[in-house]
N, C-alpha and C positions, 0 to 999 in steps of 0.2 A: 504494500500500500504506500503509494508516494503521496500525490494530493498536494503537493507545494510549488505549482509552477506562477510564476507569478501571471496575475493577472492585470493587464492593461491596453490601451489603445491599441498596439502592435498586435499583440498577444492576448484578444477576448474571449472570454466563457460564453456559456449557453445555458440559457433555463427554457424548459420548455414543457409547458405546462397541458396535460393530456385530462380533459374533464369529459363524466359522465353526464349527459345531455339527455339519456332515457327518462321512458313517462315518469318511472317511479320518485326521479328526484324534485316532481311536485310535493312527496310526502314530508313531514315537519322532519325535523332530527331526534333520530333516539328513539321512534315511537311515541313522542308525544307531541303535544299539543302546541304552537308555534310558527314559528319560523319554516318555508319552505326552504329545502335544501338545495333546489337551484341558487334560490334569492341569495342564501346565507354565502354558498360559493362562490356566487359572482361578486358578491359585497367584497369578500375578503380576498380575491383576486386584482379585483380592481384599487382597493388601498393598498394591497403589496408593487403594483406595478406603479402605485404613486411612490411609493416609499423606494424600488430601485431607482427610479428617477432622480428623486431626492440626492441616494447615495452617490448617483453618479454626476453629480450637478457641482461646478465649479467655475469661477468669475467668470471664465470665458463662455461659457454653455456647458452642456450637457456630455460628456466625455462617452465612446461607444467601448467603454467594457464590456459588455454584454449584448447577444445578439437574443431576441425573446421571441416565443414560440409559443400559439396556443391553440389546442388540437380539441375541437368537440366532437362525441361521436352521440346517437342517439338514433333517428329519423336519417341524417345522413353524417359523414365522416367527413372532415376538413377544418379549416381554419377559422376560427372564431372570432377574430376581431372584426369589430366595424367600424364603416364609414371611411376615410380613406385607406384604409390597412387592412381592408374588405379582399381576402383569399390570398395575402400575404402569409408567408409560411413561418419563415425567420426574419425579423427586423431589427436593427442595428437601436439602441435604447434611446440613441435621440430624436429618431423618427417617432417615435413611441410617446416621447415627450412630446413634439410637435402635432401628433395627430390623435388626441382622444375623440372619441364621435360625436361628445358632449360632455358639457361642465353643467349639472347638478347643481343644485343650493342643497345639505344636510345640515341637519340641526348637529351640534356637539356639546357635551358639557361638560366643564373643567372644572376645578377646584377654585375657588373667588378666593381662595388665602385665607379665610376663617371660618374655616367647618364647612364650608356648605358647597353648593354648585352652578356654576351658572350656567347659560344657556347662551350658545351663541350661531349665527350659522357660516360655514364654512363651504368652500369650494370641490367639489370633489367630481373628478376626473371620470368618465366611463370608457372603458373601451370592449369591453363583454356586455351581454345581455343576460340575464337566466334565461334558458331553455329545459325543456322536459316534456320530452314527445318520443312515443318508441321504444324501439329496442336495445337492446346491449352491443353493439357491436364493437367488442373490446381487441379482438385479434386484429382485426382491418386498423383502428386507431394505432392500436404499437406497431404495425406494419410498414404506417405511413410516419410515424417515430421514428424508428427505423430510417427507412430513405432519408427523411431529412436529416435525423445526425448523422449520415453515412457522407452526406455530402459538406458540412459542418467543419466534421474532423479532418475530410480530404483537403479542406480549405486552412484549415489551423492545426496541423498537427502536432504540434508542442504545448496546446495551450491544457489550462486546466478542464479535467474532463466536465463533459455538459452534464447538467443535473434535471432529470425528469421529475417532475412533480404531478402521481396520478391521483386524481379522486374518484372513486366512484362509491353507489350503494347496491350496486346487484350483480347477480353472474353474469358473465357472459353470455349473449345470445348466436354467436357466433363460433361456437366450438372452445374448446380449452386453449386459454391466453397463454400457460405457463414458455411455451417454445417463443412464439412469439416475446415476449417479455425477456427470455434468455436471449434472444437475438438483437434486444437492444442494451442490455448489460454485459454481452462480450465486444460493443464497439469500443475503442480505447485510443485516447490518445497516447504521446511517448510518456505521460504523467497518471496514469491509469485508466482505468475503467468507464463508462456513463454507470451514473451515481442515480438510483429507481429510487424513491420514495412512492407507498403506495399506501394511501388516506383512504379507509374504510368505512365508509359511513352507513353502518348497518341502519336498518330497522327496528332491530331489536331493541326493548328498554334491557339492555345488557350492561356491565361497568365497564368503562373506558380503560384500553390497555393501551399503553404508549412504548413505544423502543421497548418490545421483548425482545429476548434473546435466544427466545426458545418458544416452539408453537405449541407447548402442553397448555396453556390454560386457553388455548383460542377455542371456542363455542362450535363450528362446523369447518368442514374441508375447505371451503371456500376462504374463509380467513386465513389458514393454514395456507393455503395456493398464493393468496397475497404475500404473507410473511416470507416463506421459502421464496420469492423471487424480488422482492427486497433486498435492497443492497448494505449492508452493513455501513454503520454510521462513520465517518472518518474523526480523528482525535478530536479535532478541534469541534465537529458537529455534537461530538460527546458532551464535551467540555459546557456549549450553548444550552445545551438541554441541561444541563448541570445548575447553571445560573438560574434558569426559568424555573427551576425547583423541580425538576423529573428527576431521577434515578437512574440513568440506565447503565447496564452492566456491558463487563467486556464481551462482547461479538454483537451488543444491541444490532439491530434492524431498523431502517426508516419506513417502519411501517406503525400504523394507528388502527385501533379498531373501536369502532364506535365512537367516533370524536365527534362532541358537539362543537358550537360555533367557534367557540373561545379556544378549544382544543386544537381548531381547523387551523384557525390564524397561529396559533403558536407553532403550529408545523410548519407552515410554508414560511414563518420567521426563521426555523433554525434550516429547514431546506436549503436556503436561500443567503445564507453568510459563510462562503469560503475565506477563508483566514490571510488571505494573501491578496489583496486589493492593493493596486498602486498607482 
């Protein structure tokens, strides 16, 4: 396990973020009562693609560390962004900044400095929609995974490996994912591996398991299929899950099972900070 190539301008990474788009992630999270699980997803996608922006934001503009990638599958398979970035595959992060489909007014509310909370509204970026219509087609989305970091890594091949971010909540309708998903975890650059995180967002009111190490307490095969093809956390991703107050042990896995909303966003936090930014 290497994982320390530096990343910057010359030498940029890749996120690329593979979401379930199926009917079922109209249902709330967890089995209860709530929040739809597209809505919740897109929310927290959409404030983490504000938040790399962010990171990569500097007096002169927006620097292209990162090339970002967002893959839905459901009803049909392809690229998710809209508006100008509409069937774009991979986009370089300042384009990304330049082109949301729409800025939003959201409410937020902060801490007033004594005790209490205020209310104020803020700006916020969209470049996803929720969708949830259909089936699973989970092999055809890692497929086209696949193809795009294949051409990714041909293009940077020294840079740090690209990091898949999947969510989904149901099986696949398309035959068993596991080859597929090994075919996008043996692509490599000279710095290792593509790095799988796989967010399980059951149905069940079941307890939330975060970076196991081992699939004995996972609830069915299907969680166990997620885990097993799951990439092991790298030191420093360890390390982030550490601060966030999780636990995870040595061989953890970047896999989740039953994460509600709050558990969603703290994944694709610690997914999404390789240790070597420059």
């Amino acid at each position: 396990m290497s994982y320390s190539a530096e990343i910057s301008r010359s030498n940029p990474s890749c996120f690329l973020f593979v979401i379930d788009q199926s009917g079922s992630m109209a249902d709330p999270f967890g089995g209860q009562a709530g929040k739809r699980k597209a809505d919740g997803v897109a929310d927290a996608l959409n404030r983490l693609l504000q938040n790399l922006v962010i990171k990569c934001a500097k007096t002169e503009g927006v620097r292209d560390y990162y090339h970002i990638g967002v893959i839905g599958y459901g009803s049909k398979v392809g690229p998710a962004f809209l508006g100008a970035l509409a069937a774009r595959q991979l986009v370089p992060i300042s384009q990304v900044a330049e082109n949301p489909a729409r800025i939003e007014e959201r409410s937020k509310k902060t801490d007033d400095g004594a005790g209490g909370l205020v209310e104020h509204q803020v700006k916020f970026p969209i470049w996803i929609e929720p969708v949830a219509h259909q089936g699973t087609p989970m092999r055809q989305a890692m497929a086209m995974a696949q193809e795009i970091l294949n051409g990714f890594v041909a293009a940077h091949p020294d840079s740090f490996p690209p990091i898949v971010i999947h969510i989904t909540d149901g099986e696949s309708t398309d035959g068993d994912p596991t080859e597929a998903m090994r075919n996008v975890t043996n692509i490599q650059t000279s710095d290792g591996n593509v790095l799988l995180f796989n967010i399980h967002l059951s149905s069940k009111a079941a307890q939330p398991i975060a970076y196991p190490n081992a699939s004995d307490g996972l609830p069915d095969e299907y969680a166990k299929l997620l885990f097993d093809t799951a990439s092991e956390l790298t030191p420093f991703m360890q390390s982030i899950a550490q601060e966030q107050g999780l636990d995870p042990q040595p061989g953890a896995r970047g896999f989740v099972f039953n994460g509600d909303l709050a558990l969603v966003i703290q994944s694709l936090d610690i997914g999404t900070r390789p240790s070597n930014l420059r």
